[in-house]
MDAnalysis code that builds the backbone (N, CA, C; Angstrom):
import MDAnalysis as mda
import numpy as np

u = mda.Universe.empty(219, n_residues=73, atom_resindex=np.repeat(np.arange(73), 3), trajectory=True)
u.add_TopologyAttr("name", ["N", "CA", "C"] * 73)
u.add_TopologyAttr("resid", np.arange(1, 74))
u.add_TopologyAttr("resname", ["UNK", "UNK", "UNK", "UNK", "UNK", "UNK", "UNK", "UNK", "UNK", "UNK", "UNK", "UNK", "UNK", "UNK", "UNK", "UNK", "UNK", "UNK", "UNK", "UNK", "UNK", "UNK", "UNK", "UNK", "UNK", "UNK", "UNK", "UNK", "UNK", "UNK", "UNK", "UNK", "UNK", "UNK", "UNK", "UNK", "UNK", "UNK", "UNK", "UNK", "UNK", "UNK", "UNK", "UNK", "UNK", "UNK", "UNK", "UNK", "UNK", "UNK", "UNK", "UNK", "UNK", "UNK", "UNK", "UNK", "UNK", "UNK", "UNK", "UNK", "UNK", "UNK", "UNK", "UNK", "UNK", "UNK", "UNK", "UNK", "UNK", "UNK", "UNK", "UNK", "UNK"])
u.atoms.positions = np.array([
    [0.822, -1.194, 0.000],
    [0.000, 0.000, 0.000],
    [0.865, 1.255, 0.000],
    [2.054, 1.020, 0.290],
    [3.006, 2.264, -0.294],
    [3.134, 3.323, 1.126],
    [2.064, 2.972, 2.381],
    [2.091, 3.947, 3.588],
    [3.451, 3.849, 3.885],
    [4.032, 4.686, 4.601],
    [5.552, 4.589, 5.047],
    [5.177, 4.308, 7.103],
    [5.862, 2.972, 7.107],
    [5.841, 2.403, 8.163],
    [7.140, 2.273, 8.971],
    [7.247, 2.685, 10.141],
    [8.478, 2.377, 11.359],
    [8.320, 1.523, 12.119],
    [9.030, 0.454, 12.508],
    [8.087, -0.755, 13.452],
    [10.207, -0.961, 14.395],
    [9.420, -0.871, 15.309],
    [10.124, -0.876, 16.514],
    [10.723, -2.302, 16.987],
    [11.328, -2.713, 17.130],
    [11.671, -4.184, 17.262],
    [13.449, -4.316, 18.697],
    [12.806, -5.192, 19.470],
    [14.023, -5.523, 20.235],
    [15.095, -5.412, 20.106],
    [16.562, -5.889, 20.683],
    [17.845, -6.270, 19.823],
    [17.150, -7.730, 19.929],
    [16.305, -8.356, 20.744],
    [17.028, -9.980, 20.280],
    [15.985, -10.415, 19.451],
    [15.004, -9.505, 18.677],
    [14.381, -9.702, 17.358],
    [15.386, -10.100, 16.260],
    [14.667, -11.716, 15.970],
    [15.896, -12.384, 15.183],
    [16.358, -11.645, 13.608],
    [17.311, -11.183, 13.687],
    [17.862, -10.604, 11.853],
    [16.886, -10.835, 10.558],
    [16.411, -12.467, 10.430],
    [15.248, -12.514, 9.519],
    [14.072, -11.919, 9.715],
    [13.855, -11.592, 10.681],
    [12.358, -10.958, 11.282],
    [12.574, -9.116, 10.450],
    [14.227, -8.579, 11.000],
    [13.845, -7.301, 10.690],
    [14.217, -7.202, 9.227],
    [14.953, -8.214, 8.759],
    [15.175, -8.037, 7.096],
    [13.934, -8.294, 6.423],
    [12.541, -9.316, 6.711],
    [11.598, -8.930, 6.238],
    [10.657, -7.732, 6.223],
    [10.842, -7.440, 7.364],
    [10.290, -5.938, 7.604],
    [10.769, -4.939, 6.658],
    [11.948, -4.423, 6.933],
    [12.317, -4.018, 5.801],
    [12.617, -4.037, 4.179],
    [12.261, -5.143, 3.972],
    [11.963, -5.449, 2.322],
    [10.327, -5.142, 2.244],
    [9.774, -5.291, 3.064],
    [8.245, -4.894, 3.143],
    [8.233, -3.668, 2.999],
    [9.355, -2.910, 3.421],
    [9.018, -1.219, 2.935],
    [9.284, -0.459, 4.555],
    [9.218, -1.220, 5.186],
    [9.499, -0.690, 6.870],
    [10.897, -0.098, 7.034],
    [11.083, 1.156, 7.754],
    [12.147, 1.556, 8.484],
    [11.963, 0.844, 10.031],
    [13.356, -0.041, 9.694],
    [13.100, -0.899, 11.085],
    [14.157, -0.123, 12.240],
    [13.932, 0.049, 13.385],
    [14.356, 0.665, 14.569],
    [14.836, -0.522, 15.523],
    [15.850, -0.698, 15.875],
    [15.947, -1.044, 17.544],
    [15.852, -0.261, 18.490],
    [14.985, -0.920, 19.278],
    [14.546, 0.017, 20.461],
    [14.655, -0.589, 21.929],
    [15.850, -0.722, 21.787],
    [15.881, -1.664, 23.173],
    [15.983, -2.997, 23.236],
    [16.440, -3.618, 24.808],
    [16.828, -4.991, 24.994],
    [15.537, -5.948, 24.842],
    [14.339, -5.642, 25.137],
    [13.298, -6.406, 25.202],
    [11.811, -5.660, 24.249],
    [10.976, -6.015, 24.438],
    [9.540, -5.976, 24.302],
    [9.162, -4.304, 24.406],
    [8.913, -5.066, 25.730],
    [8.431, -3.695, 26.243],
    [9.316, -2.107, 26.127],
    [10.655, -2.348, 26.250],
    [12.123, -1.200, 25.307],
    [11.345, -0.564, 24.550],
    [10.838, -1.566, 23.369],
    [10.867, -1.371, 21.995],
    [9.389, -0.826, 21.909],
    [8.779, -0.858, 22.683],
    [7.537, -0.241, 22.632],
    [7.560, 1.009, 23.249],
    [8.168, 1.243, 24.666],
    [8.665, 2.289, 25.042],
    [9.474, 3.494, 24.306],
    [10.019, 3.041, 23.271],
    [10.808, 3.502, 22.694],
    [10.057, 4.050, 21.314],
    [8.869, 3.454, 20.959],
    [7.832, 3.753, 19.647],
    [7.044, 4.853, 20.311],
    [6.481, 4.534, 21.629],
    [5.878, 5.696, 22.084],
    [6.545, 6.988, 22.339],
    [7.641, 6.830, 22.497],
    [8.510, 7.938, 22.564],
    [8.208, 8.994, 21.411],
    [8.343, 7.655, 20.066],
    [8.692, 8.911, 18.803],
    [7.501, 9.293, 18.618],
    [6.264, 8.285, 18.981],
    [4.690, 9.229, 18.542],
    [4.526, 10.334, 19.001],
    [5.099, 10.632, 20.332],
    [5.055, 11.509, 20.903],
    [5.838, 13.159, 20.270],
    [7.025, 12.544, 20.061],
    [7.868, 13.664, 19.480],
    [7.257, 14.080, 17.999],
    [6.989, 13.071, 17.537],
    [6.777, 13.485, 15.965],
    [5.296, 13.454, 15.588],
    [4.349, 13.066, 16.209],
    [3.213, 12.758, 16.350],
    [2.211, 11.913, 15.524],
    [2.787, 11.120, 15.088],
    [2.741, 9.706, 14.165],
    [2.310, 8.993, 15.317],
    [1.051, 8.261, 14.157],
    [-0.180, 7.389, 15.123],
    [0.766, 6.451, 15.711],
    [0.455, 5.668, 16.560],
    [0.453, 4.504, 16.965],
    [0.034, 3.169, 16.622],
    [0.015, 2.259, 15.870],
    [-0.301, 1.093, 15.852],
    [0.129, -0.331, 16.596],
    [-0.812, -0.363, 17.282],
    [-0.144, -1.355, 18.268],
    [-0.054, -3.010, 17.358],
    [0.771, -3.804, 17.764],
    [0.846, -5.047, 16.698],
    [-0.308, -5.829, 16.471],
    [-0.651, -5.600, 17.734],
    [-2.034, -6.687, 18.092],
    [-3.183, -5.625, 19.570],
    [-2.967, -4.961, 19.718],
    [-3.985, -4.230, 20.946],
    [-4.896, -3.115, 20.222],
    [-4.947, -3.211, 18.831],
    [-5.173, -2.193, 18.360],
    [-6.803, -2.253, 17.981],
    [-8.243, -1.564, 18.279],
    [-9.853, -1.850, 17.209],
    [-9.186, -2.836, 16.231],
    [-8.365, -1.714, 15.189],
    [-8.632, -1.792, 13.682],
    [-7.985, -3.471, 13.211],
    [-7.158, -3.246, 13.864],
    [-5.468, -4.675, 13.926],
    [-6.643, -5.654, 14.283],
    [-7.541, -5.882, 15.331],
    [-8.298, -6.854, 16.157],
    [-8.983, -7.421, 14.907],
    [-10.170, -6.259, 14.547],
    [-11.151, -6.171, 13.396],
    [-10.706, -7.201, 12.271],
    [-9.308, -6.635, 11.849],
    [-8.978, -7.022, 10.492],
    [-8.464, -8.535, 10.721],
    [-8.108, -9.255, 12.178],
    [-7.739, -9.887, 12.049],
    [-9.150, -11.361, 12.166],
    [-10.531, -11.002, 11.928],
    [-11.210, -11.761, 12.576],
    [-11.646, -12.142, 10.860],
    [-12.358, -13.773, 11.050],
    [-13.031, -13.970, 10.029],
    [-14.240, -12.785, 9.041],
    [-13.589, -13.113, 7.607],
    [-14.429, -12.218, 6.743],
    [-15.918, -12.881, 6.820],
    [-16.778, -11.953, 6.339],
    [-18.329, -12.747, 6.455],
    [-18.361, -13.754, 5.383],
    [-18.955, -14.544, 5.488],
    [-19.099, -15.927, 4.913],
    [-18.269, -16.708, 4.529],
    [-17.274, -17.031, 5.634],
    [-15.832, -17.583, 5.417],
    [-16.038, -18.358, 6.628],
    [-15.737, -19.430, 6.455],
    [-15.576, -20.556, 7.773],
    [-14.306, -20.167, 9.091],
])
């Protein structure tokens, strides 16, 4: 879809994880030793720069999109 995406990721987010990200079109960030770092560290920049938030999975829209389409088993 061409949106320009930043996705925040651990250090011990394995190398294949952020090289797909980034062939996907993502500016990938380390943001810290763990999880929660790296989320700490995303909220940081929404804050400074004021770029939404998308959480990976806590998100309406993320939830929504992830549930069966209508008339799909």
């Amino acid at each position: 879809m061409k949106v320009p995406a930043t996705v925040f990721v651990p250090e011990k987010a394995n190398q294949a994880r952020r090289d797909r990200l980034a062939r996907w079109g993502a500016t990938v960030v380390v943001g810290g030793r763990d999880w929660d770092d790296a989320y700490a560290a995303a909220m940081q920049e929404c804050e400074k720069t004021g770029k939404p938030m998308v959480h990976p999975f806590n998100d309406e829209y993320v939830i929504a999109g992830q549930g069966p389409q209508r008339g799909s088993c």
